[in-house]
LORO-566800 format. One record per residue (C-alpha): residue number from 1; x, y, z. Coordinates in steps of 0.1 Angstrom, whole numbers, plus 5000, padded with zeros to 4 digits. Layout:
BEGIN
- num,x,y,z
- NUM,X,Y,Z
...
END
This chain:
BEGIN
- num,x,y,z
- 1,4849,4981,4909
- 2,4811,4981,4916
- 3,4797,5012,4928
- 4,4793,5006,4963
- 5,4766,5031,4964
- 6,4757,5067,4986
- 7,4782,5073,5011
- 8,4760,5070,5047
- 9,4754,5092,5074
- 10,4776,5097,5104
- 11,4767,5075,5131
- 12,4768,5077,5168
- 13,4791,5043,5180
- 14,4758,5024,5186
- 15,4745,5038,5153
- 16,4778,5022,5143
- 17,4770,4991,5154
- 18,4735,4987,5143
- 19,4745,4982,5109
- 20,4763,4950,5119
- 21,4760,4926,5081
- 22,4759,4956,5054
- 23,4799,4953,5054
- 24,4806,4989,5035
- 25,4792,5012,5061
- 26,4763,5025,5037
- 27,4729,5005,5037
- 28,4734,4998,4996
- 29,4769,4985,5000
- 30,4794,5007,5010
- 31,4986,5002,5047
- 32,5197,5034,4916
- 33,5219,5022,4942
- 34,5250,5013,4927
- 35,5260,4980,4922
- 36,5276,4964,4948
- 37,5285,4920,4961
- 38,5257,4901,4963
- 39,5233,4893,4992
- 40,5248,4873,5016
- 41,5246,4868,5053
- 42,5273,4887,5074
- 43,5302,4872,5079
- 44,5307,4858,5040
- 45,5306,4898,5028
- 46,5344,4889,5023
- 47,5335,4863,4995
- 48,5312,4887,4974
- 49,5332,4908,4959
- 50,5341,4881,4930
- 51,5303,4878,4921
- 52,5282,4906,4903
- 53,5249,4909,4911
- 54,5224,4888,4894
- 55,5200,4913,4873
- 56,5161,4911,4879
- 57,5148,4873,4863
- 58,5139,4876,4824
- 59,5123,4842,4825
- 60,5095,4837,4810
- 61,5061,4843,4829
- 62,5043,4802,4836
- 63,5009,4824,4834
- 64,4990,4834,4807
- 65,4986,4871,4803
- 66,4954,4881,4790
- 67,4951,4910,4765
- 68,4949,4939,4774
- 69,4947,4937,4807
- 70,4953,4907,4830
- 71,4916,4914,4849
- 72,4884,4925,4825
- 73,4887,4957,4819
- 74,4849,4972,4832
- 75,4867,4970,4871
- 76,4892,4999,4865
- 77,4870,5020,4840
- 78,4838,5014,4863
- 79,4859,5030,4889
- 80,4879,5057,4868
- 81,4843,5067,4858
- 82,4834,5071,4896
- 83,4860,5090,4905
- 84,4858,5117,4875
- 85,4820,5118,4881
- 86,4829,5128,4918
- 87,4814,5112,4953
- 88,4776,5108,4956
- 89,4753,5107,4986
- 90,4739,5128,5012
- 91,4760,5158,5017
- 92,4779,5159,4989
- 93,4765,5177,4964
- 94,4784,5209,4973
- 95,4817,5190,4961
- 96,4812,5189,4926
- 97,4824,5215,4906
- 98,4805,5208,4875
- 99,4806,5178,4860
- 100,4821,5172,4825
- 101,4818,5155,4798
- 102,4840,5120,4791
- 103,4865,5125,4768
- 104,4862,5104,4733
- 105,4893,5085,4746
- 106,4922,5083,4765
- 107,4956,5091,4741
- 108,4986,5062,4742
- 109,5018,5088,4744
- 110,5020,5084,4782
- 111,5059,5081,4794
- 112,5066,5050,4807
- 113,5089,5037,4828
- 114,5121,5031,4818
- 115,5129,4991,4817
- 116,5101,4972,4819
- 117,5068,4973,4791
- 118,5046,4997,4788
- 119,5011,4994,4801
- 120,4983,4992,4776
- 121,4963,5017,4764
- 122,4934,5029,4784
- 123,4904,5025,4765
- 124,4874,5048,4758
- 125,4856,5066,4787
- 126,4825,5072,4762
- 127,4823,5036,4764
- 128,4812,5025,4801
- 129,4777,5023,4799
- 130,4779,5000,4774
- 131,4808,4977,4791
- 132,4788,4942,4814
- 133,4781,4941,4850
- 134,4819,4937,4866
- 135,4831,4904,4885
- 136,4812,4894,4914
- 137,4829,4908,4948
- 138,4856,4883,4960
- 139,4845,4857,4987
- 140,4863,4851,5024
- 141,4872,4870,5054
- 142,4846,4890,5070
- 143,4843,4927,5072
- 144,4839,4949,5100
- 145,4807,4957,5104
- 146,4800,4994,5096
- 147,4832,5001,5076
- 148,4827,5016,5042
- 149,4849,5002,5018
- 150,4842,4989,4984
- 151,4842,4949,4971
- 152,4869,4933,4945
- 153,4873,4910,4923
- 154,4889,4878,4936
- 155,4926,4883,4925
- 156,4936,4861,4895
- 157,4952,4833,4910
- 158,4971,4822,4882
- 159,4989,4853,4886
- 160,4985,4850,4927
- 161,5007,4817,4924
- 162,5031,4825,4906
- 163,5039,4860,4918
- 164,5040,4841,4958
- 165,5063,4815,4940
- 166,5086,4839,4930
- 167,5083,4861,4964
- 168,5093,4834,4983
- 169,5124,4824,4962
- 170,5136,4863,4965
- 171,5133,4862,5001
- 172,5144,4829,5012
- 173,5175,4822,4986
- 174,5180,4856,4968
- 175,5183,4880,5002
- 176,5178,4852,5032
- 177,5152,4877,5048
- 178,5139,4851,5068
- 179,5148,4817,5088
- 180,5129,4785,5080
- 181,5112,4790,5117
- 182,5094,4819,5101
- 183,5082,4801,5073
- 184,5046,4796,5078
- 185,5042,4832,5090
- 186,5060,4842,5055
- 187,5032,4819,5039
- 188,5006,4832,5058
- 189,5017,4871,5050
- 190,4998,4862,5018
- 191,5014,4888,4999
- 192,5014,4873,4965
- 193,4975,4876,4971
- 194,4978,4910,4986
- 195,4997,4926,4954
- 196,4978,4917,4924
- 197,4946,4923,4941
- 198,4965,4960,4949
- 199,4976,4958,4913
- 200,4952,4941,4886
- 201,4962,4969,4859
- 202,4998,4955,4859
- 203,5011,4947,4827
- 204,5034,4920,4837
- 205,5041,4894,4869
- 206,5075,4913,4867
- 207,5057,4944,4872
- 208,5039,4928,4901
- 209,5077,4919,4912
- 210,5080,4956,4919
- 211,5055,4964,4944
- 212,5057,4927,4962
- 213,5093,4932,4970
- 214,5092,4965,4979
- 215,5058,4952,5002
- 216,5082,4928,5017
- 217,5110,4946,5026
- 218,5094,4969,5045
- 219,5077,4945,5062
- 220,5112,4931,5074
- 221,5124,4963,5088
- 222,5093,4964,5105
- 223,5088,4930,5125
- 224,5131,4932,5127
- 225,5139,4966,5140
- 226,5105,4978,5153
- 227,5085,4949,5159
- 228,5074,4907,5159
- 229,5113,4897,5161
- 230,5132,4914,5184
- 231,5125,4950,5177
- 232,5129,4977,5199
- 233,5125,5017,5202
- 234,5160,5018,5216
- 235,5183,5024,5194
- 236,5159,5023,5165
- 237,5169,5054,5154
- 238,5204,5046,5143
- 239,5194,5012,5125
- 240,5164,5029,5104
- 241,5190,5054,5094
- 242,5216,5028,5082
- 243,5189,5010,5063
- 244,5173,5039,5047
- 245,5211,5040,5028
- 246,5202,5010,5007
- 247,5175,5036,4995
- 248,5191,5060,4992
- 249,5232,5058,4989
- 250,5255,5074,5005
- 251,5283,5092,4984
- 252,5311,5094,5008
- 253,5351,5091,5002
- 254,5365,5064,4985
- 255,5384,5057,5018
- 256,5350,5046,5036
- 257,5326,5038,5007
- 258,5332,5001,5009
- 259,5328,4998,5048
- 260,5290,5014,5038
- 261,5288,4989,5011
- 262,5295,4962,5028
- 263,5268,4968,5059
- 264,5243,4964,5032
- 265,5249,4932,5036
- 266,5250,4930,5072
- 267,5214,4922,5085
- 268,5180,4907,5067
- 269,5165,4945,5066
- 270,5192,4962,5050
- 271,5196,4931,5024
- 272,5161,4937,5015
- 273,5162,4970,5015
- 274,5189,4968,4986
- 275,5178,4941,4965
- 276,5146,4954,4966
- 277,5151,4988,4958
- 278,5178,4976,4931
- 279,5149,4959,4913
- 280,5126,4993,4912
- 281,5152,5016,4900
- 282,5163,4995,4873
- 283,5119,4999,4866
- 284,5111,5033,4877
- 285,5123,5072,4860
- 286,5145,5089,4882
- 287,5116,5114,4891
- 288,5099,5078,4906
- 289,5130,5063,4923
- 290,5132,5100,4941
- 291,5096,5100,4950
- 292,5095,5070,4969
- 293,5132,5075,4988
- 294,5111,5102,5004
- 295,5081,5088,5013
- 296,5102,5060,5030
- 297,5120,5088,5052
- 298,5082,5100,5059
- 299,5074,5062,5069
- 300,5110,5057,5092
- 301,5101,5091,5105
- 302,5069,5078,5116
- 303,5086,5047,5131
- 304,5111,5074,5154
- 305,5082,5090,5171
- 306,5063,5058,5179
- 307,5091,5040,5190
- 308,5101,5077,5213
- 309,5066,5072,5224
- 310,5067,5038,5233
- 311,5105,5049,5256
- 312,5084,5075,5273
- 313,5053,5050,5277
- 314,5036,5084,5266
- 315,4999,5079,5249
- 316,4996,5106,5224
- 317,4961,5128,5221
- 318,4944,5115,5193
- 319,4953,5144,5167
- 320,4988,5134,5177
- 321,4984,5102,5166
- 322,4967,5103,5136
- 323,4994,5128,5127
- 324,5018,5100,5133
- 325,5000,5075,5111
- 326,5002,5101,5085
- 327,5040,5089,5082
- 328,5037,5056,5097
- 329,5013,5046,5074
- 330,5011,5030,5035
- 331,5015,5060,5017
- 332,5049,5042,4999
- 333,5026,5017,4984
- 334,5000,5039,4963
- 335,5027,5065,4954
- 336,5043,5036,4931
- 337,5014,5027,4920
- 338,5023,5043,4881
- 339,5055,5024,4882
- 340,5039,4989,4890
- 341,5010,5000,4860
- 342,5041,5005,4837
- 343,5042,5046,4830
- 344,5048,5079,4847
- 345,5027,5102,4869
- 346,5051,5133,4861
- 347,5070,5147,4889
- 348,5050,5183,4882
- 349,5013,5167,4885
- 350,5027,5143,4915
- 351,5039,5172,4932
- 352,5008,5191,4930
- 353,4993,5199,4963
- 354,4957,5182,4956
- 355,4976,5151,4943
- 356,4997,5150,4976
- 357,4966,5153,5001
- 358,4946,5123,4979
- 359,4979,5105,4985
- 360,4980,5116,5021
- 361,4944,5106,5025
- 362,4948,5074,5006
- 363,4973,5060,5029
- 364,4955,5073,5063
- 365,4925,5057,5052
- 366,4938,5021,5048
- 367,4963,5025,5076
- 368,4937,5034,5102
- 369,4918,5003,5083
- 370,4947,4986,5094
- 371,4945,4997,5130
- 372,4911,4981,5130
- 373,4914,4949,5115
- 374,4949,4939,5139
- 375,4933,4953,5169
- 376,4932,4922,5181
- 377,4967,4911,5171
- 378,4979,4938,5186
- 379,4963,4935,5220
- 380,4975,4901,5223
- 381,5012,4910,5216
- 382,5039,4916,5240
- 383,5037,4955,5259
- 384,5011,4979,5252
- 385,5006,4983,5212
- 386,4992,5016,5201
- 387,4963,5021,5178
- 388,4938,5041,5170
- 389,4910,5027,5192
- 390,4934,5020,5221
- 391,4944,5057,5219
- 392,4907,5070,5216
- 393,4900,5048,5246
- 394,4924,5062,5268
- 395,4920,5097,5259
- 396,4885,5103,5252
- 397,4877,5083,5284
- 398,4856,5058,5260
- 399,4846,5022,5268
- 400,4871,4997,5242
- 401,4840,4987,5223
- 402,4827,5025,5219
- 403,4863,5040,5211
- 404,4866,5008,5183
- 405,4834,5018,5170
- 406,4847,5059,5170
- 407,4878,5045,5150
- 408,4854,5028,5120
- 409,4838,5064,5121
- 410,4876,5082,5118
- 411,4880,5057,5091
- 412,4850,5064,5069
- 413,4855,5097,5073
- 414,4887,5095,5059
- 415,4878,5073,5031
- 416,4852,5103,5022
- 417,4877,5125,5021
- 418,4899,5109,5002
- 419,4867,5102,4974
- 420,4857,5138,4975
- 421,4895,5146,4971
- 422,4899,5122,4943
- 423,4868,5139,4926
- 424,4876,5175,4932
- 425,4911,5168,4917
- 426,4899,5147,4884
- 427,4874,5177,4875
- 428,4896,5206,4884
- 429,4930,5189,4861
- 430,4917,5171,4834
- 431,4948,5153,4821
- 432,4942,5118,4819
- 433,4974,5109,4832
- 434,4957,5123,4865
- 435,4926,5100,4860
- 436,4950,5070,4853
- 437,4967,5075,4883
- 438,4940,5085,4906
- 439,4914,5054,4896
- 440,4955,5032,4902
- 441,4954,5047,4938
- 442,4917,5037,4942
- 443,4925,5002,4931
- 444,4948,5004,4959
- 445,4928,5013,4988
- 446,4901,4989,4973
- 447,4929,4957,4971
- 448,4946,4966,5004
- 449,4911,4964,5026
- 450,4902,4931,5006
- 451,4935,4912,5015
- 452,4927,4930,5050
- 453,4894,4913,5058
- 454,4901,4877,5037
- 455,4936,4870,5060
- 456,4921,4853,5084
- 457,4953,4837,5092
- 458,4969,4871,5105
- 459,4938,4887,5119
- 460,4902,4882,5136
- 461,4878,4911,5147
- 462,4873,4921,5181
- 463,4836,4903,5196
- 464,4818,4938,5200
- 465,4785,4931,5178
END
């Protein structure tokens, strides 16, 4: 991705403000289950046990997948090159620990994942300087003015089509997530988009498959049980518990096993949930599989103390908050980001400590982006939504505009910390299994504000400039 250039100095909210058309913040430019009946509506659960489930579509890909990887290759090296070198700016000097040299190259023998194709090599670090200028930044949507956050390529939309072709047939016919009413806001969801901008190092649309299900299936616990269609904090508890099973089974006598198995079925969430889920694990290592069962229990974790919140109609202090969006937030969706690339982050170098807060940081950043860019969304809903500005408002005794412009500030901050993070780890473990998986997270945070600021059809900015 193009180096967006020195990170900028905090503002005051005016100062904030002021630099209303640079668009990055910076005056250069800168969120196995065992097999069971198939997916079926309640009520026809007794029909399903003759049918097996169908296994994950081996038909061939409509697209043409260019070699080696399915966008030029200068994006992800350009930014792996970044990252290694550590961030740059004003007041960051002290957070490089001595920079080293590239390696000659970048060796083939890492695992991959067990049942889909491995992703290519990665190619020569030595090489960057010679690679061309990367794609222009994609076009649409407009960013919020004083939010660092670095441009993308416009996804490939060859790949864009047909992964939203096949989305839609999963959810509509394969797990009946949602009702033909809900149609256009399915379309407009833009997820197809979303994911291979998210994931342009993905080897395969099947790989893609991974990530977009998963994407979705979350999304329908969220507007069903917490949310857009019917949700509530009452009772949430018990549901999010029951669904979280199609993660992550329960092993129970054989007297009661099949009453579990068949409220798998029972609502669009918990369908989703399983199909979903069946399709990663038949993907991902074990070591993967377990990784993201408990970063979902962080995320419905997250959901239980808004949703006690919202029963209490208590507004949480603003450290309270952002401690809530550390589990309510994307943090599923990066983790993964080795299985949807084709290989394995081991569970040792995942686990380290330094790993887990870029993780953390990755997934506050872009959920706090998140806050921003549905403020208006939200205000508009039903009951009082919290965010980060409405919370900052009422706590900090700021004006909306002012505690909207503190939120961009929490933001960047975050996204600095999460760069110097990213740095700091890279130099201090150089395995380039680290460096793959650390320039996939970037790519992540990168995608996920770009299909942020170009959905126009789910969000507009607040008129504060």
């Amino acid at each position: 991705m193009p180096d967006a250039g020195p990170s900028p100095l905090q503002s005051s909210p005016p100062g904030a403000a002021a630099v209303y058309g640079r668009g990055r913040g910076a005056p250069a430019g800168r969120p196995g289950l065992p097999s069971g009946p198939p997916l079926l509506y309640a009520g026809r659960a007794a029909d399903a046990a003759a049918v097996s489930v169908p296994a994950p579509s081996a038909e061939p890909v409509p697209v043409s997948e260019p070699e080696p990887f399915p966008v030029p290759f200068p994006v992800p090296v350009r930014e792996l090159a970044r990252i290694l070198s550590g961030p740059s700016g004003l007041g960051t000097t002290s957070l490089h620990f001595g920079r080293r040299a590239a390696p000659a190259d970048m060796p083939a023998d890492m695992p991959a994942a067990s049942g889909l194709p491995a992703a290519p090599d990665l190619p020569a670090l030595a090489a960057v300087s010679a690679l061309p200028e990367p794609p222009a930044p994609a076009e649409g949507g407009r960013p919020i003015p004083g939010l660092y956050y670095h441009p993308v390529p416009e996804p490939d939309p060859a790949r864009v089509a047909e992964v939203s072709h096949r989305i839609k047939r999963w959810a509509v016919d394969e797990v009946q997530a949602y009702p033909p009413e809900w149609e256009d806001q399915f379309d407009g969801f833009s997820v197809g988009r979303y994911m291979v901008a998210c994931h342009p190092d993905a080897p395969t649309v099947d790989h893609l498959m991974i990530a977009t299900r998963l994407m979705v299936a979350e999304n329908v616990v969220d507007d069903i049980y917490c949310e857009d269609h019917g949700g509530s904090p009452v009772g949430l508890g018990g549901r999010l518990l029951l669904a979280h099973t199609a993660l992550d089974p329960v092993h129970t006598t054989k007297e009661y096993e099949p009453a579990w198995s068949e409220s798998l079925l029972s609502d669009a969430p918990r369908r989703s949930y399983r199909s979903a889920m069946e399709y990663f694990v038949r993907a991902a290592t074990p070591s993967q599989a377990d990784r993201f069962r408990h970063d979902m229990a962080r995320l419905h974790m997250g959901y239980l103390a808004e949703a006690a919140w919202a029963e209490t109609e208590y507004v949480p202090e603003v450290a309270e908050y952002l401690a809530m969006r550390q589990f309510n937030n994307f943090r599923p969706c990066p983790t993964i980001t080795d299985t949807v690339g084709g290989y394995e982050l081991p569970a040792d170098l995942h686990a380290l400590p330094a790993m887990q807060r870029v993780i953390a940081l990755a997934g506050n950043a872009t959920t706090i982006s998140n806050d921003l860019y549905s403020y208006t969304k939200e205000l508009s809903a039903r009951g009082k939504h919290l965010n980060l500005p409405v919370v900052i408002a009422e706590r900090e005794g700021l004006s909306d505009k002012d505690a909207y412009l503190k939120a961009v500030e929490v933001h960047n901050d975050l996204m600095h910390e999460f760069e110097a993070a990213s740095a700091e780890l890279a130099a201090a473990c150089p395995d380039p299994r680290v460096a793959r998986f650390l320039r996939g997270v970037a790519v992540w945070v990168d995608g996920n504000h770009y299909w942020h600021m170009t959905n126009t059809y789910r969000y507009t900015l607040p008129d504060f400039w």
